[in-house]
C-alpha positions as CSV (number, residue, x, y, z in Angstrom):
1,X,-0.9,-35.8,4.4
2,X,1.1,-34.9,0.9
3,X,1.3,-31.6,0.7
4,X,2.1,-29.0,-1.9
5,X,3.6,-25.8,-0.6
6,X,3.7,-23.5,-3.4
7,X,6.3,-19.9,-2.7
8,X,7.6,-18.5,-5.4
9,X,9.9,-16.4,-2.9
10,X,10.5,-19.3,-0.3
11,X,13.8,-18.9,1.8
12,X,15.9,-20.9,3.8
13,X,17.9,-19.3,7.3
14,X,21.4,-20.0,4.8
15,X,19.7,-17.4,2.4
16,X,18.8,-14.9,4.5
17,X,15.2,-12.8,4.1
18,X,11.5,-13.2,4.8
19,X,11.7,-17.1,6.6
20,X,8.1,-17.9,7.3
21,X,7.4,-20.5,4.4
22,X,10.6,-22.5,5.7
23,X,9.1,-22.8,9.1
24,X,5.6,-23.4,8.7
25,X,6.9,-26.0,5.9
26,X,9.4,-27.4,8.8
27,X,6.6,-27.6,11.2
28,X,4.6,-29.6,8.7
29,X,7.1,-32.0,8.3
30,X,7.9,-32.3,12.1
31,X,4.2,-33.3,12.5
32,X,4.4,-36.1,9.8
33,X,3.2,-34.6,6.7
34,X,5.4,-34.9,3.4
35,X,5.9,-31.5,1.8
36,X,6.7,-30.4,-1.6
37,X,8.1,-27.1,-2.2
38,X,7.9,-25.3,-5.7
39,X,9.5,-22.0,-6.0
40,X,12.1,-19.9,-7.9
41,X,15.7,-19.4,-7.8
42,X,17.5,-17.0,-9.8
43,X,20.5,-19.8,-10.8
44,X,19.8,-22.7,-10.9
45,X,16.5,-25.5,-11.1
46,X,16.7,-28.8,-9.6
47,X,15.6,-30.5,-6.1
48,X,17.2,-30.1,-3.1
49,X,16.1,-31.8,0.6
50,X,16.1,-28.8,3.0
51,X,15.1,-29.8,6.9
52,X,13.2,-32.9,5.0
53,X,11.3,-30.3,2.7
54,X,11.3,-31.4,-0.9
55,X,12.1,-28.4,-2.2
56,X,11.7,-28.0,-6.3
57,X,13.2,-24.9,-7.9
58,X,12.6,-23.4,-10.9
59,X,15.2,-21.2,-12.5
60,X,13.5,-18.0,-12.7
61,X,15.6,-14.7,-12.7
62,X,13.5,-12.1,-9.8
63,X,14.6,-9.0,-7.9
64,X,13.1,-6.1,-6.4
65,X,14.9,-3.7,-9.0
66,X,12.9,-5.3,-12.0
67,X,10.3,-2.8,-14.2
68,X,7.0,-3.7,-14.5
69,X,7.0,-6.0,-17.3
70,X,10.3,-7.7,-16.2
71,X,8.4,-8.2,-13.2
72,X,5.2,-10.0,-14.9
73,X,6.5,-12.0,-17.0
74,X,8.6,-13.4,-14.0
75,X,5.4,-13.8,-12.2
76,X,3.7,-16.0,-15.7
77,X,7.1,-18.0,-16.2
78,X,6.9,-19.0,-12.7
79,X,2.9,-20.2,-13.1
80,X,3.6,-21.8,-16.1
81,X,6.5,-23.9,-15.2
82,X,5.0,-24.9,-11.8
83,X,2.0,-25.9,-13.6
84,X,4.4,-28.4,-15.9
85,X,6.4,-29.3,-12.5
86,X,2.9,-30.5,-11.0
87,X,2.2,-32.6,-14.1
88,X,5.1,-34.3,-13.8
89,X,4.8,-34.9,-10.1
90,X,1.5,-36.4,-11.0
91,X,-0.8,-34.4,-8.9
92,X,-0.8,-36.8,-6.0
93,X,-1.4,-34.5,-3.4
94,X,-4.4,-34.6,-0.6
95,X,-3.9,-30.9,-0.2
96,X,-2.1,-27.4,-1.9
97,X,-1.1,-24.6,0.2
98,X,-0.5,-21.9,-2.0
99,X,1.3,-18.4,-1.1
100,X,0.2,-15.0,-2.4
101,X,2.2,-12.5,-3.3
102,X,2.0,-12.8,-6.4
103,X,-1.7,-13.1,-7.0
104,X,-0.7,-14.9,-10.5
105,X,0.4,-17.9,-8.2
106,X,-3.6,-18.4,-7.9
107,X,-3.4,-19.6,-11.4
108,X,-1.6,-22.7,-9.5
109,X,-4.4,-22.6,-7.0
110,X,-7.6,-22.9,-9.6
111,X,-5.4,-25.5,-11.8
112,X,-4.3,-28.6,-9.4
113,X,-8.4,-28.2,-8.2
114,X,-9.8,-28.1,-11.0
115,X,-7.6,-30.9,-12.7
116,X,-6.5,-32.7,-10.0
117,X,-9.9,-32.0,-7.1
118,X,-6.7,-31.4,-4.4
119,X,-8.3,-28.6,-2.3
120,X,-6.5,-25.6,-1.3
121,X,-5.5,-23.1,1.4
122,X,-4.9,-19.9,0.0
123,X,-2.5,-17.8,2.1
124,X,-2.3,-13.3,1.5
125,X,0.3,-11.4,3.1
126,X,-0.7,-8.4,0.7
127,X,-3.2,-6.9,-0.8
128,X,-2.9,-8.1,-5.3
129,X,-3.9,-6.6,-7.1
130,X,-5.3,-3.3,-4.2
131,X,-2.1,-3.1,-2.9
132,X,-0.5,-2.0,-7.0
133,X,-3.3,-0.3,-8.1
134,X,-3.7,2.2,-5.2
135,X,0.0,3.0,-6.1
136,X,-0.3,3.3,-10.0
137,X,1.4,0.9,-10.6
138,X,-2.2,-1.0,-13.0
139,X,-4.3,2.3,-14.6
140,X,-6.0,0.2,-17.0
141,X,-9.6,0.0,-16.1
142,X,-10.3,-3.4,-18.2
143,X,-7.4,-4.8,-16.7
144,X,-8.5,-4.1,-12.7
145,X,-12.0,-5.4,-13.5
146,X,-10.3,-8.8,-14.4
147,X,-7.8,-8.7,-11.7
148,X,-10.4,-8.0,-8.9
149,X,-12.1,-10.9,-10.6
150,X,-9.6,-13.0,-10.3
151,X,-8.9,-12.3,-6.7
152,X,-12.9,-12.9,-6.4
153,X,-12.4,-16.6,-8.1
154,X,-9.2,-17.3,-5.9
155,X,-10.9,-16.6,-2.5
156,X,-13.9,-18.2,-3.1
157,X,-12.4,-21.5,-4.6
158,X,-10.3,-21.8,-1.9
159,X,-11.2,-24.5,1.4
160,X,-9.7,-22.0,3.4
161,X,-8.0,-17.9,2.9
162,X,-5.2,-17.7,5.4
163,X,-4.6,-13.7,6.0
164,X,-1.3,-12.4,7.6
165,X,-3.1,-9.6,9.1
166,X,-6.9,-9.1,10.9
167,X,-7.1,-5.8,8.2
168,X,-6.0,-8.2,5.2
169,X,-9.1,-10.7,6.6
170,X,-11.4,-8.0,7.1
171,X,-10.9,-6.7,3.6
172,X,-11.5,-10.6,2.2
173,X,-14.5,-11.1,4.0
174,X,-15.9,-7.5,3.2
175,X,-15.3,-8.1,-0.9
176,X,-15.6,-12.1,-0.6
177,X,-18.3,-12.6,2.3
178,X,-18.8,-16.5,2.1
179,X,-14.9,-17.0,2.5
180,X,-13.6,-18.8,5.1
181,X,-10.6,-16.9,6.3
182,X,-8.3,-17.3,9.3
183,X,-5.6,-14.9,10.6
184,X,-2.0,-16.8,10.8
185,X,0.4,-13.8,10.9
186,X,4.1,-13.4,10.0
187,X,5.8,-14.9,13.6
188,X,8.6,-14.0,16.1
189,X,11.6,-16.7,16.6
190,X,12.2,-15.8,19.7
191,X,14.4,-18.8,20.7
192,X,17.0,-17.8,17.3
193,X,17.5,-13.7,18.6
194,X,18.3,-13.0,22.0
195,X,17.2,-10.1,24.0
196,X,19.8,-8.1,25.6
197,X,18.1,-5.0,27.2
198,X,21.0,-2.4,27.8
199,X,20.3,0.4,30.1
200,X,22.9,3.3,29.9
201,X,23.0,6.8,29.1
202,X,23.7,8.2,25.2
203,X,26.0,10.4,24.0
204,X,27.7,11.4,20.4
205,X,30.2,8.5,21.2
206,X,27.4,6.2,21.6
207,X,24.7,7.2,20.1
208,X,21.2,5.2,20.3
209,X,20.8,2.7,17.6
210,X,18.1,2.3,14.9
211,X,18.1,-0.1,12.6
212,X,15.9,-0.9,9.8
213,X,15.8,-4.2,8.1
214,X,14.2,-5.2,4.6
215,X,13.9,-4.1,1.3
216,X,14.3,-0.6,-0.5
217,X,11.6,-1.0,-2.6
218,X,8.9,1.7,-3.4
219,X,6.5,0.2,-1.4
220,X,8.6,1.2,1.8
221,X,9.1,4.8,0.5
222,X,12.9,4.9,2.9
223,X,13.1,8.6,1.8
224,X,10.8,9.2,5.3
225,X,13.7,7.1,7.2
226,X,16.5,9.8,5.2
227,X,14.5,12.8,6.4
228,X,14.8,12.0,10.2
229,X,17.9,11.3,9.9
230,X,18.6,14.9,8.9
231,X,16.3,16.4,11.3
232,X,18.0,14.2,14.2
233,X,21.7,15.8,12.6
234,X,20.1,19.3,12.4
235,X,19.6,19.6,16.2
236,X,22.4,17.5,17.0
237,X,20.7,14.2,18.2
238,X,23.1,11.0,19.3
239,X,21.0,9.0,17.1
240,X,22.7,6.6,14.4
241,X,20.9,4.9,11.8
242,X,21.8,1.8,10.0
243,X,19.8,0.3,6.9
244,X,20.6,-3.4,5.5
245,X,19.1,-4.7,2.6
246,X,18.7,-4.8,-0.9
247,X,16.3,-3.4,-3.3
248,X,15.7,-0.7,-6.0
249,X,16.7,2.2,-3.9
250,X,19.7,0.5,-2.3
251,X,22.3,2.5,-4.5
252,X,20.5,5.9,-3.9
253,X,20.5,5.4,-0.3
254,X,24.4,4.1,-0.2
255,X,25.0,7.2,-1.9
256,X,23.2,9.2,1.0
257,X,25.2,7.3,3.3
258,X,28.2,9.1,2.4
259,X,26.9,12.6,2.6
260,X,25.2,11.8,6.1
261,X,27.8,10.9,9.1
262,X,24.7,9.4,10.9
263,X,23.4,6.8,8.3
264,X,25.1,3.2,7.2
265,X,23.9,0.9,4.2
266,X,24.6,-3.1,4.5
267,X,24.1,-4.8,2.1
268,X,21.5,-7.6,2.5
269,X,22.6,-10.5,5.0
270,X,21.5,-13.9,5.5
271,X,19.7,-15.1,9.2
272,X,22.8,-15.1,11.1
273,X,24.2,-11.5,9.6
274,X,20.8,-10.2,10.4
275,X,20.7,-11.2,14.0
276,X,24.1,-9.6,14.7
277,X,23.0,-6.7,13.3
278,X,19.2,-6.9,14.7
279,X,21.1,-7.3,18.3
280,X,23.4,-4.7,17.8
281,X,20.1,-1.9,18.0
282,X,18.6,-0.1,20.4
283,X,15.2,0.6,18.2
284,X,13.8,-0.8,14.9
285,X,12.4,1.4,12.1
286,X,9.5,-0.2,10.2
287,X,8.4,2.1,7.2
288,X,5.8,2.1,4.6
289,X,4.8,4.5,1.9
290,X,1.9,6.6,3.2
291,X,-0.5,4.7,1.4
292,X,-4.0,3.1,3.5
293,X,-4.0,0.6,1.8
294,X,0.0,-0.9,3.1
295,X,-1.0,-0.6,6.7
296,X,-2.3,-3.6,6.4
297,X,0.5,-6.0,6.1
298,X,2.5,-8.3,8.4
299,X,6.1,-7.0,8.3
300,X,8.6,-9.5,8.8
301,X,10.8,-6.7,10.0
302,X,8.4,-5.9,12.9
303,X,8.4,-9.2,14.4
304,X,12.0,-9.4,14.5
305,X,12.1,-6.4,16.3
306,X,9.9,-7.3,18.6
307,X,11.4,-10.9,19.3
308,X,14.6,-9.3,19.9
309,X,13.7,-7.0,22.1
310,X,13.7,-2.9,20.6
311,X,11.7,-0.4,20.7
312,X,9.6,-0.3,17.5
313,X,9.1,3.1,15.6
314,X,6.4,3.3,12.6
315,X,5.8,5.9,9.9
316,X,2.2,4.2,9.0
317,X,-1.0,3.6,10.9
318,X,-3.1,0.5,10.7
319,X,-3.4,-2.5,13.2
320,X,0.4,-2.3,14.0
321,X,0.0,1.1,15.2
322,X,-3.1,0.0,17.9
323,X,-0.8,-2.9,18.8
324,X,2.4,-0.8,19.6
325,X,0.1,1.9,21.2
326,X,-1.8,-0.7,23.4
327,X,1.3,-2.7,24.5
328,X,3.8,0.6,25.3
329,X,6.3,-1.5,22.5
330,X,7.1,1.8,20.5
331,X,5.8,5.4,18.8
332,X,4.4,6.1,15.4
333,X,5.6,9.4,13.9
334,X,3.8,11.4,10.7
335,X,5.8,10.3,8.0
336,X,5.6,14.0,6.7
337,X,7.2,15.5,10.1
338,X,10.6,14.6,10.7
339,X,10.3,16.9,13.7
340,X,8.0,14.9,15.4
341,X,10.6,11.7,15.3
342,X,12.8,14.4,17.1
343,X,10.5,15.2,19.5
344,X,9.2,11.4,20.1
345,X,13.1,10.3,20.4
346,X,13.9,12.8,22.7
347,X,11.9,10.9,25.4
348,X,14.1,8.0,25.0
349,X,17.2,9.6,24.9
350,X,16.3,10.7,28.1
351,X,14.8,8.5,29.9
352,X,16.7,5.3,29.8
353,X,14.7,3.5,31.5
354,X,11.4,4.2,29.9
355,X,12.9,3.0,27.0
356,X,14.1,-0.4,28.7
357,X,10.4,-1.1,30.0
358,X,9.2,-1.0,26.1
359,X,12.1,-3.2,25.1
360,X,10.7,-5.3,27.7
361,X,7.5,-5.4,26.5
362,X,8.5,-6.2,23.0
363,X,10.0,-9.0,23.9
364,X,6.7,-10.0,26.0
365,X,4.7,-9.7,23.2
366,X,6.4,-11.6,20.9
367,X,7.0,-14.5,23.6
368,X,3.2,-14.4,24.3
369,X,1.2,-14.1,21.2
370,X,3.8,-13.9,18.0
371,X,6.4,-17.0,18.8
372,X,7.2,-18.9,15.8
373,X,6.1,-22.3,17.1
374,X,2.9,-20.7,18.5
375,X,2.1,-20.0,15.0
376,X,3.1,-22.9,13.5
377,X,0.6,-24.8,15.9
378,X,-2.3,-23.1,15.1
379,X,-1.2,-24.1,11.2
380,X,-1.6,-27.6,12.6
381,X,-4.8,-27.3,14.4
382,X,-6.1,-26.3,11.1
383,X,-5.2,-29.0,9.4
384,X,-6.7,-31.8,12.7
385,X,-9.8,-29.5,12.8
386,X,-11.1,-28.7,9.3
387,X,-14.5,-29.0,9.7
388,X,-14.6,-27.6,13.9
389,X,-11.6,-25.0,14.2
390,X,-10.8,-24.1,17.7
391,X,-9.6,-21.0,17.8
392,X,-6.4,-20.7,20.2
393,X,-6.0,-17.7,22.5
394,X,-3.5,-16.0,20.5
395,X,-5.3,-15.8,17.5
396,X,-8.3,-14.4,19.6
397,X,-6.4,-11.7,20.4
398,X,-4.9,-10.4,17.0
399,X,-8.4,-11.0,15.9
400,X,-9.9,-8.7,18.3
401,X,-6.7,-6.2,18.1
């Protein structure tokens, strides 16, 4: 098949950050299809061949730091110049797979069906426009109306919704009931981070080791991560904490770095940075604003904890929570209580063990249901099946989680 991969955000290993679209794109190609990338850069437009991906750029300046406007009219250059890109491709495609977030890429979706009959797969890792209303970011209550709409129009056009999360495809099916919509979530690459379990006893010289990897942005609210790390200095804790990433609140939390002996900033790293980093830590930190509505999502940063190996700690509920409660993988804390983080830690500290049996299951349950090639054959099955879709045994079970 010719395919059309549509990401406004896709990234390759070299560039470091979320990697899924370059591996299910990859996969594609391995398995014979042609693929065409379009998505933005913030230098430079042109095409590039990247692991025999035709990959399409569109010089269109983006970053987590951008206002709200800045930040829409980013999202309407980037339709509107894919739009002209497709055009000039000639729409010969047999099918689209198009990427949400941003739900303006559905604009993309509606126009090479409706002008060109390609069918689509429509893929949601977050909740547009839920997700930015529930946070104030969109008051305006003509403006919702047409944005829920539009959501409405995307789903139900599409040949099939792919949802990153079972609680993103129950929320499609519950607003969209005739949608077809199948759970492929973010993946573990467990052959690319190794998992070295280390079993020894802390101390101030060497403390335990949590790391948190991803953006500053609002939506992940870091100021929860800031307050245990006081709490953990206030009784004296060997816990150290290192953040890397970039993002609106990057400069306000390398200042807090300064002022607090147990916190580091890095800056954001590409693949190979992150995984001597990701290595380096005993536990990950995956943190949301306390917000429903984000416990929902597929974290990119959870999966990498989990292929590596750490114990996984969460500030937010949702199905990530039952998974990490089910499989002994980790603890969630109340964002609100720093205190009990202290108390939950504690139990580690101690008990070295204990903490290498949840390392180990981690690292289980990446291998057995979240490995990147697992995922990237159920993509495939789609795509052989689309009128009698076998559902494999891992997706039966985040369905069911």
């Amino acid at each position: 098949m010719k395919i059309l991969y549509v990401h406004q955000y896709f990234r390759t290993p070299d560039e470091g950050g979320c990697l899924r679209s370059y591996h299910l794109a990859k996969g594609l190609v391995e398995a014979g299809h042609e693929v065409t990338m379009i998505t933005a850069h913030n230098e430079h437009s042109g095409i590039k061949n990247i692991s025999g991906i035709k990959v399409q750029y569109l010089k269109i300046p983006y970053g987590n730091h951008f206002g709200f406007v800045r930040r829409i009219f980013a999202y309407i250059s980037f339709v509107q110049k894919s739009i002209k890109l497709i055009t000039k491709l000639g729409g010969k495609f047999d099918l689209a797979y198009v990427m949400t977030t941003p739900l303006t890429t559905g604009w993309i979706a509606l126009h090479v069906k409706e002008r060109y009959n390609i069918p689509y797969y429509f893929e949601v890792g977050d909740l547009w426009p839920e997700a930015p209303i529930k946070m104030g970011a969109i008051n305006n209550g003509l403006v919702k109306k047409w944005l829920y709409s539009f959501e409405k129009k995307c789903y139900f056009e599409a040949q099939r919704v792919v949802a990153l999360s079972p609680a993103i495809r129950n929320y499609i099916e519950a607003n969209s009931p005739e949608t077809k919509v199948h759970v492929l979530t973010n993946f573990s690459d467990v052959s690319f981070f190794e998992f070295h379990r280390k079993i020894h006893s802390f101390s101030d010289t060497n403390p335990m080791k949590v790391g948190y990897i991803g953006t500053f942005g609002a939506a992940n609210h870091l100021d929860y991560l800031v307050n245990v790390a006081k709490a953990c200095l206030e009784v004296e804790l060997p816990v150290h904490f290192t953040l890397m990433g970039e993002g609106a609140q990057y400069k306000t939390l390398k200042k807090l770095s300064l002022e607090l002996p147990n916190l580091r900033v890095l800056p954001f790293g590409n693949s190979e940075l992150v995984k001597e980093v990701l290595e380096a830590q005993d536990a990950v930190y995956v943190s949301f604003k306390n917000l429903e509505i984000l416990n929902t999502g597929s974290p990119n940063k959870f999966f990498d904890g989990i292929a590596a190996g750490k114990l996984i700690i969460l500030n937010f509920g949702g199905w990530l929570r039952s998974l990490v409660d089910k499989h002994d993988v980790g603890f969630y804390h109340d964002p609100n209580d720093p205190k009990e983080f202290v108390r939950k830690i504690k139990v580690f500290l101690a008990d070295t063990k204990l903490l290498g049996r949840y390392q180990n299951n981690a690292r289980n349950l990446a291998e057995r249901y979240y490995d990147k090639d697992l995922q990237v054959q159920k993509m495939l099955k789609m795509l052989r099946n689309e009128k009698h879709l076998s559902v494999s045994d891992s997706e039966v079970y985040i369905l069911t989680a």
